[in-house]
N, C-alpha and C positions, 0 to 999 in steps of 0.2 A: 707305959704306952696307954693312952686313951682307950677307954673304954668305947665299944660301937652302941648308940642308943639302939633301942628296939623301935618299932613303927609306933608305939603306944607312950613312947614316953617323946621326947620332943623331935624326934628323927632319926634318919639312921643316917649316918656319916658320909658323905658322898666319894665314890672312888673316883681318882685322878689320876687318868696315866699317864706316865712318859715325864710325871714333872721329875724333875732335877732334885727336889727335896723328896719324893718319893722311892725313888732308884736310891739315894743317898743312903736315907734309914732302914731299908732292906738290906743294902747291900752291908752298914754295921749289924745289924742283928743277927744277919746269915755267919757273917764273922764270927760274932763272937756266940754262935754254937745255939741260939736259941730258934732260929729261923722263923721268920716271919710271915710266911707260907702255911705252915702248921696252926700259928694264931690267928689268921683268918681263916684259915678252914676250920678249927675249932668252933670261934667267935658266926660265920656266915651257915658255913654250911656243917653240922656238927656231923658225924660221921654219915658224910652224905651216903657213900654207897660202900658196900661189902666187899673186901678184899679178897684176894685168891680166886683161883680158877672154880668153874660150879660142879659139883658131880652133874648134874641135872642140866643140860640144856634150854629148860623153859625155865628153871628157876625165877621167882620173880626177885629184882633190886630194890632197895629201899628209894623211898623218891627224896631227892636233897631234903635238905633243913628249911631251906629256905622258902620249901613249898608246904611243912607239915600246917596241920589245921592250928590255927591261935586262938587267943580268945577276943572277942571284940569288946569295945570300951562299957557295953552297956548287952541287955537282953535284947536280942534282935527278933523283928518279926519278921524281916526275909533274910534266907538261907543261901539263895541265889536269884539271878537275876536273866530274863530273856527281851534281849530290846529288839524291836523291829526298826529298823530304822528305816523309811522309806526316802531315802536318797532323791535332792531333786525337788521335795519343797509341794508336798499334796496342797490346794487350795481348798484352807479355813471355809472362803465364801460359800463352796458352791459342796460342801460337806458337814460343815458342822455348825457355822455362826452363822444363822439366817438372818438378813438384813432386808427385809420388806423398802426399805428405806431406797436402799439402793437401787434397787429396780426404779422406783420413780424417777430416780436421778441419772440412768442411762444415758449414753450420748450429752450429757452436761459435765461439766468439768468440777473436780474436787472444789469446793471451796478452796481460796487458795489460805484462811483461818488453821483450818485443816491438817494444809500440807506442810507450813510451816517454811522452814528451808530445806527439808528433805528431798536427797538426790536421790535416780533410780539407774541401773544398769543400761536399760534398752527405751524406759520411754519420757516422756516430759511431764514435771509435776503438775503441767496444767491438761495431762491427755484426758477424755470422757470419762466416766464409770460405764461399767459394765455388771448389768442386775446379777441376781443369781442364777445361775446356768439350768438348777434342778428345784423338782417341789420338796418341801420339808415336811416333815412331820413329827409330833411325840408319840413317844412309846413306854413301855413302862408303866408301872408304878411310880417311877420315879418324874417322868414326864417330858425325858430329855428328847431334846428335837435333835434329828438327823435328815441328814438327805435321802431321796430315794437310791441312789446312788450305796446306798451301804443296809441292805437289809439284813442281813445275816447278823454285823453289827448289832441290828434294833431289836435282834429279840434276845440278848444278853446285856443290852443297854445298864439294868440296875446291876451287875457285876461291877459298872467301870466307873471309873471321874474323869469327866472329861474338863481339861484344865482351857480353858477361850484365850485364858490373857495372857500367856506364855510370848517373851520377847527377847531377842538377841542382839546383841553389838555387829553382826556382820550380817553384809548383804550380798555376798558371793559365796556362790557354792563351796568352796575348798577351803575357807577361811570357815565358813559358820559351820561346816562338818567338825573339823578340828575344834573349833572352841566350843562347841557341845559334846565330844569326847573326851577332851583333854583339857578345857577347859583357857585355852590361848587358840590364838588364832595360826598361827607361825606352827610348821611342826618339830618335834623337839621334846615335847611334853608328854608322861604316862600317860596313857587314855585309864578311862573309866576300869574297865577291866582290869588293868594291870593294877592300878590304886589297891582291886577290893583282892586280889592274891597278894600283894605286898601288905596288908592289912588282918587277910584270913585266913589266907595259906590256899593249899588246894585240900578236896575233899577225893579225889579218886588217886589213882597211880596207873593207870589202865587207859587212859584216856589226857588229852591234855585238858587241865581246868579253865581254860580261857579260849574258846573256838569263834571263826568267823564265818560264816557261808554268806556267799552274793547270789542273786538270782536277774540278775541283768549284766548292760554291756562292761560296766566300768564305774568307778566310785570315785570323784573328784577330788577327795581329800585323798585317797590311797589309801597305803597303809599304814601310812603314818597312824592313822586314826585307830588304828588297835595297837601301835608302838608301845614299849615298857620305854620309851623315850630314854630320860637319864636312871630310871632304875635298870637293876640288873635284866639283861636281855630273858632269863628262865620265869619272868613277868608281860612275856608279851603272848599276844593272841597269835593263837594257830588256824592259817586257813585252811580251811576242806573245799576241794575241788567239789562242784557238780556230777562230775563224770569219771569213770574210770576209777584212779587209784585214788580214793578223799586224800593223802597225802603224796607227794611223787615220791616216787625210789624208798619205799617201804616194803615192795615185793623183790623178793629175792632173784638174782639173775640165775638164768639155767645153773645145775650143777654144784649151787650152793644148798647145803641142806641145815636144818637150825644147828646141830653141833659144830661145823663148821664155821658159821655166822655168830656162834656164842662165843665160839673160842676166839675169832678175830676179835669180837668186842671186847673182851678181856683181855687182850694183848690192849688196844687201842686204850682201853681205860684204863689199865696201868700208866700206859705212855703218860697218857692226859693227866690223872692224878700224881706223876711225879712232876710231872708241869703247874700244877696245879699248888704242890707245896713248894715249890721252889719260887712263884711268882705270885702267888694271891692275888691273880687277875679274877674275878668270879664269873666272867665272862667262858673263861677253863669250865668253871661249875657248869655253864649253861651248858656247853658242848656234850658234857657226861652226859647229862640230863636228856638233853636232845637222841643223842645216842641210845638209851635207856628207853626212852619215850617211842622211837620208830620202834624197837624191836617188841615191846608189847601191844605196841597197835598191830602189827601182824598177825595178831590174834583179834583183839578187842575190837578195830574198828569194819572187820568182814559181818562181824554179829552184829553191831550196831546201826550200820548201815541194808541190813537185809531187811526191810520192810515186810518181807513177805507172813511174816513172823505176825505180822496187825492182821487183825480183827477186819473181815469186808466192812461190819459196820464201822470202823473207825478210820477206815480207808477212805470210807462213801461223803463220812463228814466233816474229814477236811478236802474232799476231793482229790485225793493224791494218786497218781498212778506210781506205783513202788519201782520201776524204771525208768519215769522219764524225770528231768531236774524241774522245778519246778518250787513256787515259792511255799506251796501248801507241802510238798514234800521235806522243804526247809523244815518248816514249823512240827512238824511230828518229828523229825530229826532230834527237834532241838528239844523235846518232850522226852525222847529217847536218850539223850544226852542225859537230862537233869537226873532224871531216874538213876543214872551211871557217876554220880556224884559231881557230872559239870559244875563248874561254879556260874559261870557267865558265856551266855550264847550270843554273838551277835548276827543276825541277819538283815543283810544291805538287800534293799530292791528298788534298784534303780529305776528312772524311767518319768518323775515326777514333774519334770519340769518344763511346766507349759505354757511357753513363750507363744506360742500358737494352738488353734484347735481347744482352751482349757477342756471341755466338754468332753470332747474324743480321747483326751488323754485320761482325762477319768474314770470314760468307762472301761477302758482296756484297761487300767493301775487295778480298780478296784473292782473289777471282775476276776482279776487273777490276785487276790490278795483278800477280800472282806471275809468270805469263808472262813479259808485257815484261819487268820485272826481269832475269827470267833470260835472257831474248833476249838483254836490250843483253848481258851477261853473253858471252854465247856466240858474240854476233855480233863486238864486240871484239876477240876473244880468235882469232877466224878471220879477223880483219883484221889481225892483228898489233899491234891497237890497247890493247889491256888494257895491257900492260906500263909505257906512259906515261901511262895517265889512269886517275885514282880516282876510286872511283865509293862512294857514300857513301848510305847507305838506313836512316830511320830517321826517329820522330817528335822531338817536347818535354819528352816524360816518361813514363813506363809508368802501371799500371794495379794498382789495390787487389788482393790476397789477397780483401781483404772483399769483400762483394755488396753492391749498391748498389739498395735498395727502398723507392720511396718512392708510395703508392699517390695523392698529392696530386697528382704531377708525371706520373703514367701511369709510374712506371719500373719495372723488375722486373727481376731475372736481369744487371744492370750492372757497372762498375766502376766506382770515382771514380781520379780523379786519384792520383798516384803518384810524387813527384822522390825519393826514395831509391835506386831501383833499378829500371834497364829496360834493352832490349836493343837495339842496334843493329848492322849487319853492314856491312862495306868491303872493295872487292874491288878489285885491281891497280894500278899506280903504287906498287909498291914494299911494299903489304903481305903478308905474309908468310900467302898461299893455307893452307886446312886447318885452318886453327884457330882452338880454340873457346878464348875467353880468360873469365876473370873467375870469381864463384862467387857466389851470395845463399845465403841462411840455408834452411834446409827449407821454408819457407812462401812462401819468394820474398821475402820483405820488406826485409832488408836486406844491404846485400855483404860479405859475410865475408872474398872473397880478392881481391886485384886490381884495389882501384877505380880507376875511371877518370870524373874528375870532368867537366864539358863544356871546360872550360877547359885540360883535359890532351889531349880531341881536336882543339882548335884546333890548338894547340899542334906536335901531331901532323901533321896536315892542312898546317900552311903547312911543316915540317920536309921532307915528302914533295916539295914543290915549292920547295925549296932555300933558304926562307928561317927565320932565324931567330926566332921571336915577341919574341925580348926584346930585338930591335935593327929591326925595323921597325916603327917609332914615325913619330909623326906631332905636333909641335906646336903646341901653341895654349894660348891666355892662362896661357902659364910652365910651364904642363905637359909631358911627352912621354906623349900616349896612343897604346895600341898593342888588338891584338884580345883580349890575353888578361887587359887591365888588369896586375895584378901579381901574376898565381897563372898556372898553369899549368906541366905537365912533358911534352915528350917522352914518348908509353910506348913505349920503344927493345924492347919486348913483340913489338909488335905489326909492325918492321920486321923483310922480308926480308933 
């Protein structure tokens, strides 16, 4: 029988169910007395979890195989990673890329040199420019310009890089989510997340390593966007509720007490384990796992989630009230997490995308979001925590030069959509604090110096946490697929 590659040597073998040559050579092996169930549980998950009933009700499980820590291809300088993803497409222009230029060219239309043949979702390539919304300024030592619009930002400025030239293949929200998580546009594909647990395992058993928290109405790509796609499902991200129970149906129903509830698990994982050897589905694995995973968070995530535990000063500077959901409450969460050996937090905050009003929407985005940012920023960085975890901030795409008016739809004073060029900013695990990378054209519109396509941030991103993109691959029906597909470069720029 073939051997299963590990994630570090050319892939790991892709499981297919239901094919006919599948059922076939199980169903010989099962025959003839060696069982095939046994060798992938050996080979996946090696003695995932401990058999027999527990004297001990809280007894803790081992966590599968398939989640222990590994070793990654090279010495890493981050250990974990926390992205902000601000869903919805924050505007470059009127935040980060000051274009004096623009303003002159209000009410006049793009060159059409310029635009090229590029199409937009909502308005026409020959609509006006619209200047910059806000005044700029530098800060720093380092001297990078920001808008007034983000002050909190400006006085942590030299901690971060802020990257200008950053550009994407997709210009819809649900397509350019996914292809900056998962690296495709179509959903289907591991997100980021799952990559770096199929690559480095998890570090806690108390907590899942791969968490999601939103702090608005709804995320256009779903969920896809933290899927373990075609890896094994015990690779995907967990989302935590804002309210009430962070996970649903983890509290026990009246009348149930933990020895009761230990002991139905132990019946149930039995079950599941002898299902487990007889079919070497590992999807059986995920299910233990899952099972395993609610009953310790019944302990671990009342503590984790109790803010009351912080410091008033540490309350005061990300502005968090420790009851209400909230995006700064996210961010100390996710502080709270890493500490607990999360591997990867992701926090969606929707709300970005300003087909009208851009002005209005910004100061509401970045009045409930520039703080924490620079909190976690400063709180990290007083824990001695920055240096090994990257922290990653930024939407799907930027935001038009042109104005976006369309009196049909109620809009005025907007942007439309923008994958040519937008800004995103990353700060410790290895990047190189103080600077300002990339360059666009006078109008913003397109990158003149230094592009950094999305594909060259992954690329990046898994590099910083010691893996290589072009050797941790994953396959399935004859392929080796990985996060970057078959583009992507290291920008060795942007390392410390």
């Amino acid at each position: 029988m073939r051997r299963m590659a590990m994630p570090h040597e050319c892939g790991r073998q892709g499981y297919v169910q239901g094919s006919a040559t599948d059922i076939s050579r199980r169903h010989f092996i099962r025959e003839c007395g060696v069982g095939l169930g046994k060798i992938a549980l050996a080979s996946l998950l090696t003695d995932a979890f401990a058999r027999g009933a527990s004297a001990s009700p809280n007894a803790q499980r081992p966590a599968p195989a398939a989640l222990l820590p590994r070793q990654p291809h090279y010495a890493p300088k981050a250990k974990r990673v926390i992205h902000l993803f601000m869903a919805g497409a924050p505007s470059q222009l009127d935040l980060f890329d000051n274009k004096p230029t623009l303003a002159q060219y209000e009410g006049k239309p793009v060159p059409p040199s310029v635009v090229g043949g590029q199409r937009y979702a909502f308005i026409r390539p020959d609509a006006n420019c619209l200047g910059p919304q806000f005044k700029f300024a530098k800060h720093g030592e380092s001297g990078a310009e920001l808008s007034e619009m983000l002050p909190h930002l400006a006085r942590i400025v030299d901690d971060i890089c802020i990257v200008k030239s950053v550009r994407t293949d997709q210009f819809n929200h649900a397509p350019a989510q996914l292809f900056f998580n998962t690296g495709f546009s179509q959903p289907g594909r591991p997100s980021l997340g799952s990559w770096l647990l199929y690559g480095l395992g998890a570090e806690t058993t108390d907590l899942p390593a791969f968490v999601v928290m939103s702090t608005g109405a709804g995320i256009s790509g779903g969920a896809a966007n933290w899927s373990s796609g075609f890896l094994p499902t015990v690779y995907s991200g967990v989302r935590f509720r804002n309210q009430g129970d962070a996970i649903l149906n983890v509290t026990n129903p009246p009348g149930v007490d933990a020895r009761l509830q230990r002991e139905s698990l132990e019946l149930i994982g039995s079950l599941n384990r002898s299902r487990l050897e007889a079919d070497g589905d590992p999807e059986i694995a995920t299910r233990i796992a899952n099972y395993e995973m609610a009953y310790r968070l019944q302990t671990s995530a009342p503590e984790l989630l109790d803010l009351k535990s912080e410091s008033k000063a540490t309350l005061e500077m990300y502005g968090a009230d420790p009851d209400k959901p909230s995006f700064a409450r996210a961010c100390l969460l996710a502080r709270r997490m890493i500490e607990r050996g999360v591997r990867f937090v992701n926090i969606y905050n929707e709300g970005w995308d300003a087909h009208s009003d851009v002005s209005g929407n910004l100061r509401k985005n970045c009045g409930a979001t520039d703080q924490a940012s620079a909190a976690l920023i400063r709180d990290l960085k007083q824990r001695g925590m920055l240096d090994d975890t990257l922290v990653i901030w930024g939407g799907e795409f930027g935001r038009t030069p042109m104005v976006e008016t369309n009196p049909a739809l109620g809009r005025s004073l907007g942007r439309d959509h923008h994958p040519q060029a937008y800004t995103m900013w990353l700060a410790g695990g290895g990047i190189k604090p103080g600077l300002t990378y990339g360059k666009t054209d006078d109008l913003g519109f397109n990158v003149v110096e230094n592009p950094v396509h999305v594909h060259d941030l992954q690329a990046t991103i898994l590099h910083l946490l010691g893996l290589d993109h072009e050797r941790l691959t994953y396959r399935l029906q004859g392929r080796e697929f990985r996060l970057t597909d078959v583009h992507g470069q290291v920008v060795t720029d942007l390392l410390a």
